[in-house]
OpenMM code with the backbone's topology and positions (N, CA, C; nanometers):
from openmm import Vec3, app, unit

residues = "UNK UNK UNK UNK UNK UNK UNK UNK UNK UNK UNK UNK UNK UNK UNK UNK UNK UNK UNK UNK UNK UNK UNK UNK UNK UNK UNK UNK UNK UNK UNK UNK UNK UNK UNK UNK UNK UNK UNK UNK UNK UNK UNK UNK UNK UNK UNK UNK UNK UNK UNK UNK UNK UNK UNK UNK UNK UNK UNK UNK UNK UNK UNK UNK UNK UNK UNK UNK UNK UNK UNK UNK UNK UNK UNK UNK UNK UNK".split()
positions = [
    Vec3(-17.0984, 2.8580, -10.9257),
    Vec3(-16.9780, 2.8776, -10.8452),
    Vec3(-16.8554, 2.8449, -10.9293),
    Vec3(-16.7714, 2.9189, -10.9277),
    Vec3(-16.6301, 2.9017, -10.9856),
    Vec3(-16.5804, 2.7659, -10.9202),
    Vec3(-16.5402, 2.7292, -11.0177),
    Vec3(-16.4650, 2.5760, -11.0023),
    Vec3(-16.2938, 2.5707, -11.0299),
    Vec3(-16.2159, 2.5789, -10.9108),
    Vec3(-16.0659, 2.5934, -10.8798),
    Vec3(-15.9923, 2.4774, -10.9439),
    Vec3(-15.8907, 2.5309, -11.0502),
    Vec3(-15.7950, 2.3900, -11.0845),
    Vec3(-15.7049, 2.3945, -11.0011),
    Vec3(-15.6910, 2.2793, -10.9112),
    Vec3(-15.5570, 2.2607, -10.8427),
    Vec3(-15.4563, 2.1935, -10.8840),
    Vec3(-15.3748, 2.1919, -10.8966),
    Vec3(-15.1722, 2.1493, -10.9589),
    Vec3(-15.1059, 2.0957, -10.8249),
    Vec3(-15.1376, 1.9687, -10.8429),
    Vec3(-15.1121, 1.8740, -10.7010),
    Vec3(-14.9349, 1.7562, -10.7753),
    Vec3(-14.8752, 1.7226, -10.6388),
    Vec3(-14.8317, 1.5926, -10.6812),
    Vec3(-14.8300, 1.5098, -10.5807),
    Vec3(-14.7996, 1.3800, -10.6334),
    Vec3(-14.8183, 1.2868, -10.5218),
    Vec3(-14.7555, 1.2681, -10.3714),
    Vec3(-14.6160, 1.3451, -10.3568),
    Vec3(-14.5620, 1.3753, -10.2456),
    Vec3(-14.5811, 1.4737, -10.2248),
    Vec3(-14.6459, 1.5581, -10.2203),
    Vec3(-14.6712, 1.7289, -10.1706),
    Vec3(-14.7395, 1.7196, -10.0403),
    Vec3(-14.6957, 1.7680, -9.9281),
    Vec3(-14.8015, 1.7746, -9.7713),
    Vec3(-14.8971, 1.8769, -9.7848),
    Vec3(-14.8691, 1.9914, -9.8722),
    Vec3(-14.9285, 2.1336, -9.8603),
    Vec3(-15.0290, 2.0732, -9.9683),
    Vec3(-14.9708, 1.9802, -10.0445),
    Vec3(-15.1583, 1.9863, -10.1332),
    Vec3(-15.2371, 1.8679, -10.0904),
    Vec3(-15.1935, 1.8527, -9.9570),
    Vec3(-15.2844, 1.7266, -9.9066),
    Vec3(-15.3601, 1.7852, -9.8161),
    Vec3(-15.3059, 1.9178, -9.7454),
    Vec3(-15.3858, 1.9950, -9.6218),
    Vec3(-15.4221, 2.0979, -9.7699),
    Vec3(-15.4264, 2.1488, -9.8538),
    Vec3(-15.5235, 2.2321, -9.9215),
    Vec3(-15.6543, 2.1385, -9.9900),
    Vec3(-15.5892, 2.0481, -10.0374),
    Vec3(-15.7313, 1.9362, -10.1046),
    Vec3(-15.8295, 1.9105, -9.9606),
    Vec3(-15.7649, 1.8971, -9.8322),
    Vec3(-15.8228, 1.8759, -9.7309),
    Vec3(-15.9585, 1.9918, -9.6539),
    Vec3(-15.8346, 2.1247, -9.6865),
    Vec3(-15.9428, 2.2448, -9.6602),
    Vec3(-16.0695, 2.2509, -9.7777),
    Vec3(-16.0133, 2.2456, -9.8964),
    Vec3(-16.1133, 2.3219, -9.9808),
    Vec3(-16.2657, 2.1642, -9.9846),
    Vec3(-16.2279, 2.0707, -9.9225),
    Vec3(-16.3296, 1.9775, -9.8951),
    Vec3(-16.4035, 2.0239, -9.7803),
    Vec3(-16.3210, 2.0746, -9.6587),
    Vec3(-16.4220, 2.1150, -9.5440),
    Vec3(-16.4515, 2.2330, -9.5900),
    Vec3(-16.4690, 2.3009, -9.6841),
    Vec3(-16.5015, 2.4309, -9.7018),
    Vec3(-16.6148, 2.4038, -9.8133),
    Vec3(-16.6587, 2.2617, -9.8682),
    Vec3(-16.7553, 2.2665, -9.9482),
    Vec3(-16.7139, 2.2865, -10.0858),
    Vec3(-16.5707, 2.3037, -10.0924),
    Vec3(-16.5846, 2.3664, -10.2824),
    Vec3(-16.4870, 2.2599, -10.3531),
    Vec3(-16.6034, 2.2106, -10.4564),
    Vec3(-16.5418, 2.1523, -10.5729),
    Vec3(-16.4815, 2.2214, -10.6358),
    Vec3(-16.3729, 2.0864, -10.6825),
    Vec3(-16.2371, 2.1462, -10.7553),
    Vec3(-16.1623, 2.0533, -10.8630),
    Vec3(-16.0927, 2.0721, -10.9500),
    Vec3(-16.0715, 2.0112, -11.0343),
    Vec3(-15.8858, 1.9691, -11.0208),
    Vec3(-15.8268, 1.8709, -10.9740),
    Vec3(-15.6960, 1.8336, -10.9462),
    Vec3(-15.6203, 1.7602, -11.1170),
    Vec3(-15.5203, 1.8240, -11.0922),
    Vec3(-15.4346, 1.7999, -11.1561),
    Vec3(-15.2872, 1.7322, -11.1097),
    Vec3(-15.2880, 1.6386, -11.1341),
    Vec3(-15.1549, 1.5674, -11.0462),
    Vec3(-15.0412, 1.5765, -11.1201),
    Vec3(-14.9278, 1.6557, -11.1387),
    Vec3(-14.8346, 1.6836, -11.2001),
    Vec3(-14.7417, 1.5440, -11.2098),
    Vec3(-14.7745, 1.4564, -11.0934),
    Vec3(-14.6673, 1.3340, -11.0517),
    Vec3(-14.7568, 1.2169, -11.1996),
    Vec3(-14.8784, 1.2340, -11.2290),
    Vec3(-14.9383, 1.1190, -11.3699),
    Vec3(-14.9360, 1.2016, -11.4421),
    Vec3(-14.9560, 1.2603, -11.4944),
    Vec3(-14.9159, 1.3925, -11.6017),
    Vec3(-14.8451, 1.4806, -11.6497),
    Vec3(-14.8139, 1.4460, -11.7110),
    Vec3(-14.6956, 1.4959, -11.8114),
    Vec3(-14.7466, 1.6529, -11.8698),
    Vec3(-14.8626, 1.6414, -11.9019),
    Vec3(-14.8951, 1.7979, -11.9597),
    Vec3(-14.9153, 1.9274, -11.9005),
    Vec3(-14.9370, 1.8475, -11.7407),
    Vec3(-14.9722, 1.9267, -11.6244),
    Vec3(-14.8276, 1.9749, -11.6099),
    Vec3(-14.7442, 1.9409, -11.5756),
    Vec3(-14.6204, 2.0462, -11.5617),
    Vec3(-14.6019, 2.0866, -11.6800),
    Vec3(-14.6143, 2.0969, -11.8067),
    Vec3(-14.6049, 2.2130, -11.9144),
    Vec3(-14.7109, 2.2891, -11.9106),
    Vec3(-14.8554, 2.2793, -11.8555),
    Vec3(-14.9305, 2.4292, -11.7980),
    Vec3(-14.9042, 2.5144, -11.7373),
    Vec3(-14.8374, 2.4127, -11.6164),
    Vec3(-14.7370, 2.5231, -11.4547),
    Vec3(-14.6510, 2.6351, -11.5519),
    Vec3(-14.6041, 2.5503, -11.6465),
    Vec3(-14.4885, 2.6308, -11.6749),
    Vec3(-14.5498, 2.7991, -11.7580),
    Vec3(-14.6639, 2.7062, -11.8355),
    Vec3(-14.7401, 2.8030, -11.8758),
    Vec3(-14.7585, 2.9370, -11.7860),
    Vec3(-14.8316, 2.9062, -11.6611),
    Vec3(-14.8482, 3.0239, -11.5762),
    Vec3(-14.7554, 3.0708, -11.4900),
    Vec3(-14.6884, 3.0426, -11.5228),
    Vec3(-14.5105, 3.0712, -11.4709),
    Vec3(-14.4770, 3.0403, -11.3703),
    Vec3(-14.4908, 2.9509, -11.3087),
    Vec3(-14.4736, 2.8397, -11.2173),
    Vec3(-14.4269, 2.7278, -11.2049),
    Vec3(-14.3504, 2.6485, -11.1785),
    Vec3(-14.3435, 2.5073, -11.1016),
    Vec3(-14.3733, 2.4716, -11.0023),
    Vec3(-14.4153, 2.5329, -10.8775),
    Vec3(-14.4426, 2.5330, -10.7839),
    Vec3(-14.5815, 2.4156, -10.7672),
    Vec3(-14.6087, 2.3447, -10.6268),
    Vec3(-14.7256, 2.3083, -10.6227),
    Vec3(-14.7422, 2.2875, -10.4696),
    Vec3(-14.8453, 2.3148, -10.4049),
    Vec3(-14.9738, 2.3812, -10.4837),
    Vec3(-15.0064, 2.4686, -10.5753),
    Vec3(-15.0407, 2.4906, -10.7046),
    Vec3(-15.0413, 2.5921, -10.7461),
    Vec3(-15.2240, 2.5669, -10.7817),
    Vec3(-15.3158, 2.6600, -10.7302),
    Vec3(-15.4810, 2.6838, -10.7641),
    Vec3(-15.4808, 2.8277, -10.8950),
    Vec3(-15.5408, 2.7755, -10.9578),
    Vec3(-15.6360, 2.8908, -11.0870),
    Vec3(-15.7465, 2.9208, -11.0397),
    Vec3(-15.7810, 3.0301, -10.9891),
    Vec3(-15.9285, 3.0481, -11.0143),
    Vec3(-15.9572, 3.1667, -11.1069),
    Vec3(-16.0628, 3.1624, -11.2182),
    Vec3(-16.0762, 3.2563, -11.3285),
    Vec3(-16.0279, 3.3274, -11.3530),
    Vec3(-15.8585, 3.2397, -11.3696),
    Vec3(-15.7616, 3.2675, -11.4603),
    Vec3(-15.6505, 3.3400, -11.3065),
    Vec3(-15.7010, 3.3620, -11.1911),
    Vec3(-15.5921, 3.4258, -11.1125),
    Vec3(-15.5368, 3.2766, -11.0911),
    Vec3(-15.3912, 3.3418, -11.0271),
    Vec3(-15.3233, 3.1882, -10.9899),
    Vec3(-15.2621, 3.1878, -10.8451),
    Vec3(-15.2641, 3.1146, -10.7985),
    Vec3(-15.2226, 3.1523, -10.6396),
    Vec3(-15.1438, 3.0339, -10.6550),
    Vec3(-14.9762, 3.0301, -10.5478),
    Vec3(-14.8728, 2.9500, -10.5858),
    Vec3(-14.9057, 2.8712, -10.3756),
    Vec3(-14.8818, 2.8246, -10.3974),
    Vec3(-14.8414, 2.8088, -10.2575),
    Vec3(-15.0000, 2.7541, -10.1411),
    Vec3(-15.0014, 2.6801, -10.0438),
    Vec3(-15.1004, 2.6759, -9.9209),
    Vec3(-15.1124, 2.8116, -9.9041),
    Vec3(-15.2337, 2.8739, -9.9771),
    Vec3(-15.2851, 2.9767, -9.8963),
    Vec3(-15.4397, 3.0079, -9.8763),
    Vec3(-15.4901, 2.9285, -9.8054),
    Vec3(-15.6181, 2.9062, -9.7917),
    Vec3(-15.7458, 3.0552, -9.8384),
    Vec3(-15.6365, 3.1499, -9.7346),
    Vec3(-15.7263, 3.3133, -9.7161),
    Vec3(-15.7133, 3.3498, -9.8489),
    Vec3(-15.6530, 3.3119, -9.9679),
    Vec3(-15.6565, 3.3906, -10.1215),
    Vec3(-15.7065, 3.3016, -10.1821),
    Vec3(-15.7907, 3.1766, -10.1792),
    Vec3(-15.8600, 3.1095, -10.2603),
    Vec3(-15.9643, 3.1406, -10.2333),
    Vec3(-16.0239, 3.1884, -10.0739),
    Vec3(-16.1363, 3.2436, -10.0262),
    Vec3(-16.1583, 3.3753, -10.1084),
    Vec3(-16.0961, 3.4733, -10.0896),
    Vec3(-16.0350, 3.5509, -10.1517),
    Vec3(-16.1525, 3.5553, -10.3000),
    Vec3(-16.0604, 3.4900, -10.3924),
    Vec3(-16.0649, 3.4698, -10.5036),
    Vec3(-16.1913, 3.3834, -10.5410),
    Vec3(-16.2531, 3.2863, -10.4091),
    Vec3(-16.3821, 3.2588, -10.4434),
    Vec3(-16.4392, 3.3675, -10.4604),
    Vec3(-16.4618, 3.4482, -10.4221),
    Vec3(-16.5600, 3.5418, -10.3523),
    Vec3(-16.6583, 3.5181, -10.2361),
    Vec3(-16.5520, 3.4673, -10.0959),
    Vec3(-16.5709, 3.4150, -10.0044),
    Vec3(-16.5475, 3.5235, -9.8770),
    Vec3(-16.6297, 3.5645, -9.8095),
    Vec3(-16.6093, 3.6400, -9.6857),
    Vec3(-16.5198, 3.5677, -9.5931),
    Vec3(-16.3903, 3.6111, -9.5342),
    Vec3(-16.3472, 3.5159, -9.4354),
    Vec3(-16.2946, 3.5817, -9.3346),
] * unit.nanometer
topology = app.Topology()
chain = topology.addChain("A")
for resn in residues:
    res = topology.addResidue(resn, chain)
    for name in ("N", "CA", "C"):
        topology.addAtom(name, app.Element.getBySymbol(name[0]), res)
């Protein structure tokens, strides 16, 4: 199963209800907290973003709480 990097920070609500879904949904994921990491916002920037939530999955990038395009992008029927 594809394993999602998520681009979290410590005050974000939207990546507290997405870390929240993609737990009731069963799928491990790999967090990145932009608020302890310093390198993590020069990746965002990489994928042309600042935004957070921002999820990678094999290499797509989805900006924003959007549950139905990580499904999506799992290759998840929803």
């Amino acid at each position: 199963m594809k394993t999602p990097i998520v681009y979290t920070s410590a005050t974000c609500p939207y990546c507290t209800l997405l870390k929240r879904f993609l737990d009731s949904q069963g799928i491990a994921y790999e967090e990145r907290n932009v608020s302890f990491n310093r390198q993590y916002v020069t990746e965002l920037a990489e994928l042309g973003t600042m935004g957070v939530p921002t999820t990678v999955i094999d290499g797509q990038v989805i900006v924003g709480y959007q549950p139905q395009a990580i499904l999506n992008a799992m290759g998840a029927v929803g």
